[in-house]
N, C-alpha and C positions, 0 to 999 in steps of 0.2 A: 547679397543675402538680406532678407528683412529685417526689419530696428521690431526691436521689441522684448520679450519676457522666455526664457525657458526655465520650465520648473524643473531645479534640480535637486538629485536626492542622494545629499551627503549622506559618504559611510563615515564609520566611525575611524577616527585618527588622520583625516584630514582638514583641515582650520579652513575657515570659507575663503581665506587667501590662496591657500592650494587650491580651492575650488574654482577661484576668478581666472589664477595662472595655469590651471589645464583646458579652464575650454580656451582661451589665448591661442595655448598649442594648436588645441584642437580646431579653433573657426578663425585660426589666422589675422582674428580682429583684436586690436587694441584697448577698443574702447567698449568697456566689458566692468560690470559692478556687480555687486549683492545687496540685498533688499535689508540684510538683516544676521547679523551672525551667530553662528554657531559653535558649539566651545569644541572642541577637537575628539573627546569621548565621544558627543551626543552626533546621533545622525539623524536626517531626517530632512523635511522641505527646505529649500533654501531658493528662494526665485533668484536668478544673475539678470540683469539687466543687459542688451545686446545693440549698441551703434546709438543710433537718435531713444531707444529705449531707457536710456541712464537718467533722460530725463525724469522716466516716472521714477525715479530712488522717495524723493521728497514727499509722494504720494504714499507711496507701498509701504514704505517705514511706519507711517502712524498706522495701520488697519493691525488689529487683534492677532494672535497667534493662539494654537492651538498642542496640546502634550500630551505624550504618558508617559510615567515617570513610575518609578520606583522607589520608593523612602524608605530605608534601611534605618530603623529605632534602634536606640540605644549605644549609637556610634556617633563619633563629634571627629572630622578631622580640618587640617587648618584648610585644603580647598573647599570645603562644604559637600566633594561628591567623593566617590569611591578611587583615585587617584590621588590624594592627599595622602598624608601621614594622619596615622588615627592619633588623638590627642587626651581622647578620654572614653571612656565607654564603661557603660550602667546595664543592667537586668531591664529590659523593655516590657516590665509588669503593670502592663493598660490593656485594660477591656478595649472594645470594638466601638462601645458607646462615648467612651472615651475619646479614642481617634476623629470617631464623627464628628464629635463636639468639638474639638479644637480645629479640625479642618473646616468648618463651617462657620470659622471663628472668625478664619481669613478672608471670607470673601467680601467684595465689596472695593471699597477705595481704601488703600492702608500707605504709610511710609516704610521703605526697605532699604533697608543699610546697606548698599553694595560691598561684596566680597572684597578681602585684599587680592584674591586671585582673580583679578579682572586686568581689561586693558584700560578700564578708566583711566585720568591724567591726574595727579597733584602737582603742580608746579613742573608742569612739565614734565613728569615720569610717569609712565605708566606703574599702577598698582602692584602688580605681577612683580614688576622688576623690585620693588623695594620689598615684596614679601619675601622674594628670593634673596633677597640680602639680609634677611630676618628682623627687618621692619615693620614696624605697623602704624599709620596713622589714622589719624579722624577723619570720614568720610563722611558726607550731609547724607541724611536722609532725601530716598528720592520716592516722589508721589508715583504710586502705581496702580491696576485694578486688579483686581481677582474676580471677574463675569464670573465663575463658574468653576467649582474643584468638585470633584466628584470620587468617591473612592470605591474603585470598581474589582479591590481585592486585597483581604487583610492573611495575611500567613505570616505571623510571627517568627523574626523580625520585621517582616517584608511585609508594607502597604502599598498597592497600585493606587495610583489616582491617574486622572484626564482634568490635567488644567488650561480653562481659558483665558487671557490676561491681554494685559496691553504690552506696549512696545515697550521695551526697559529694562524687563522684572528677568528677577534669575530665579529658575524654577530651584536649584541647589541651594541659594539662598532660602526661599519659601520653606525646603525639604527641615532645613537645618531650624528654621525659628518655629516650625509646628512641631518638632522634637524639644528644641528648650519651654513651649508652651505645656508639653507633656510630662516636662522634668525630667527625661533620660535620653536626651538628647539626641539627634538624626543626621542623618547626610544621604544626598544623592546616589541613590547604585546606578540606576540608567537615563538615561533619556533620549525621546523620541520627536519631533517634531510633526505632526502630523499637518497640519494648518496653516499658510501665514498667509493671511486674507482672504484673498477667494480663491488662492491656490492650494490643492488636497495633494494626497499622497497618490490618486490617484491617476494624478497629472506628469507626477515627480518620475523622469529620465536616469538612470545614473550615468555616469562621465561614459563608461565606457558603449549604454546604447546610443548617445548623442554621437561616440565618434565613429560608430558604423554607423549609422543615418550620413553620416558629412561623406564617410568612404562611398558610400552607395549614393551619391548624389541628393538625399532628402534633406538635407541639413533645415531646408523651410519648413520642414515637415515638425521639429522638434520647436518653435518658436510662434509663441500667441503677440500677434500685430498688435501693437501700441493701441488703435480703436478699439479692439475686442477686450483688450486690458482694461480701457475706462468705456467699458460699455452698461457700466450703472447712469453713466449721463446719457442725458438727448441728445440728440444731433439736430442742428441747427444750421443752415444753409445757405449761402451768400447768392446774389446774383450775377451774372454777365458784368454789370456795372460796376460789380464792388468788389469784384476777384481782384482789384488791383490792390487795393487798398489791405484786404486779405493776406495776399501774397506778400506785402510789408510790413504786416505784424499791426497793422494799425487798429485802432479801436473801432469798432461799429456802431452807428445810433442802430436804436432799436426795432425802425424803422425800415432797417436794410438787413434785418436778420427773419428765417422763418424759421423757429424750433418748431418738431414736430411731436412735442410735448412741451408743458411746463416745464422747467429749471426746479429742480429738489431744493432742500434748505438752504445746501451753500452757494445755490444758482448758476452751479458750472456745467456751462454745454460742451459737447464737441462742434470742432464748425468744421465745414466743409465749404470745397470750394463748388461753383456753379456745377462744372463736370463731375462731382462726387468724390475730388479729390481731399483726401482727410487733411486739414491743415494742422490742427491745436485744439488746444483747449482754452476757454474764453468764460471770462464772468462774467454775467449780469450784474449792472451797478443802478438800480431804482433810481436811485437818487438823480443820477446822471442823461438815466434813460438810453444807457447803453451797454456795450458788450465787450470788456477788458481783455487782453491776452495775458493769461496767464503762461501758459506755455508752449510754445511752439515747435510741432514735428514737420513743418513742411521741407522736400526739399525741392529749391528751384532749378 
């Protein structure tokens, strides 16, 4: 089967570890990751990474994710979404202009206090387990983005929004600090992932048509090739001469490489080998006047 990317699309009440260990079952392969987790309520995109595909994790993680979520005003519980134990709750008496105004408040770059309901570490413990032991400690603020909130339905209690954000950010969090910025405080009712990079929802498989595609012999059918993944880069091409050198991971002068386009800002191409076989992905280093491996999918 092919090394690469299948977009999957978690239901609700399974943790993207159930996610990793059914396709397992399901494509018999081991070596099998996720780009990016999802908390066990919310459903929605989740891309798994499949055989020499694990290597793109390190790439896929940093690109933007996309939401719709649900903010339930006037409810405060200790997980930030609708699962928790409610802790506090006020009259959700805000206008519309109101709501705008504080969600417009967030975007941008902000600091966000991860939850105690997280898998974060403090010394070694995951978050979750010392809030379940009725714990609470001091967690750093962590830098995050807010691209883009948008509030695309207010029905008191209930705000939809569609939020854009970087890797990181807990939309329950967000829910719960644009309720305390409102003074009657919020929590998560739903969430959705629609987005995680250049993966949509309208790519997203759920578990069970991946394993009739594998029953029905398509299983390649359900998985985008490692080059189609990084096909925001050029492709750059080695020759007969230098296929050897390729094939070992070795650096290229610049000289021995032909992209057939420029190198974007961060200067990473895909390289190929002379017959068109996709090896890696490879820097350009100016300075050096050559062309770095960064990560290698060949197999010989």
């Amino acid at each position: 089967m092919r090394d690469g990317i299948i977009v999957v699309w978690k239901e609700p009440g399974y943790t993207s570890h159930d996610v990793v260990a059914c396709l397992r079952g399901i494509l018999h392969i081991k070596k099998i990751g996720h780009t990016g987790t999802l908390d066990p309520m919310a459903e929605g995109v989740l891309p798994a990474a499949v055989g020499k595909g694990t290597g793109l994790v390190e790439y896929l993680t940093e690109k933007r994710k996309t939401y719709e979520t649900v903010m339930h005003l006037g409810v405060v519980t200790d997980t930030q979404d609708a699962t928790g134990t409610v802790i506090r709750e006020l009259p959700a008496r805000v206008t519309g202009e109101q709501i705008q105004e504080a969600v417009r408040s967030f975007i941008g770059e902000r600091l966000q206090i991860p939850p105690m309901y997280s898998a974060l570490k403090v010394n070694g413990k995951k978050l979750y387990e010392l809030a379940r032991e009725g714990k609470t400690v001091e967690r750093e603020a962590r830098p995050v983005t807010f691209y883009d909130i948008e509030v695309t339905g207010i029905s008191l209690p209930l705000v939809s929004m569609r939020v854009t954000c970087s890797k990181g950010t807990y939309i329950r969090t967000l829910c719960h600090d644009i309720g305390e910025t409102l003074g009657c405080g919020g929590m998560m009712e739903s969430l959705v992932r629609t987005a995680s990079g250049q993966f949509t929802k309208e790519q997203a498989l759920s578990l069970e048509q991946i394993r009739t595609a594998v029953a029905e012999g398509r299983e390649d059918d359900t998985i985008i090739p490692v080059e189609d993944v990084l096909s925001e880069y050029p492709r750059a091409f080695a020759d007969t001469t230098t296929d050897p050198l390729l094939k070992n991971g070795n650096p290229l002068g610049e000289h021995l490489v032909h992209p057939d386009r420029e190198p974007g800002g961060d200067r990473k191409v895909r390289m190929y080998l002379s017959d068109g076989t996709f090896a890696g992905l490879y820097v350009y280093e100016p300075n050096r006047k050559r062309y770095k491996p960064s990560k290698m999918f060949l197999s010989i």
